[in-house]
C-alpha positions in Angstrom: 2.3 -1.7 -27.9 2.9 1.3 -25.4 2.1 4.4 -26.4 2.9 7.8 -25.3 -0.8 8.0 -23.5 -0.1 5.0 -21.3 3.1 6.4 -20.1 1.5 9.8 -19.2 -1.4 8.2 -17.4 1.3 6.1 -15.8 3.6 9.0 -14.5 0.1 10.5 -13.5 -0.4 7.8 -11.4 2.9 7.9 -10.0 2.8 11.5 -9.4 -0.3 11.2 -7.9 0.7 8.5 -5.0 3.9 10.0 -4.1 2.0 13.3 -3.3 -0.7 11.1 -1.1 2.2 9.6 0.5 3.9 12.8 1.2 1.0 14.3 2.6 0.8 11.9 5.2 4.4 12.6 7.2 4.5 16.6 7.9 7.4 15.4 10.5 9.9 14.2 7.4 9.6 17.7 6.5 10.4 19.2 9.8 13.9 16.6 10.4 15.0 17.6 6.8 15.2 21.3 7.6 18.3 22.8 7.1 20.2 23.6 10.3 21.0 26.9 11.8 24.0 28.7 12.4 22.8 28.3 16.6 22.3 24.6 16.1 25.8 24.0 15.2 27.5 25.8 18.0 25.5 24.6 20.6 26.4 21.1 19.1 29.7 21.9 19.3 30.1 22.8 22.6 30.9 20.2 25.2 31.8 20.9 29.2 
């Protein structure tokens, strides 16, 4: 039978690995940033 206490301890778990895993790659957070309004004209410009 599963209870309610072995899904908790579960999502625990879960919870747990993703934030160890996530703590490990400070440059994902960095390439995800949201782009400013400079970034996209100098991308746009081409000579």
């Amino acid at each position: 039978m599963y209870t309610i206490e072995m899904a908790y301890a579960r999502m625990r778990e879960l919870q747990d690995l993703a934030n160890r895993s996530g703590a490990h790659q400070p440059a994902t957070a960095e390439r995800q940033a949201p782009k400013t309004k400079a970034d996209r004209t100098v991308r746009g410009r081409k000579r």
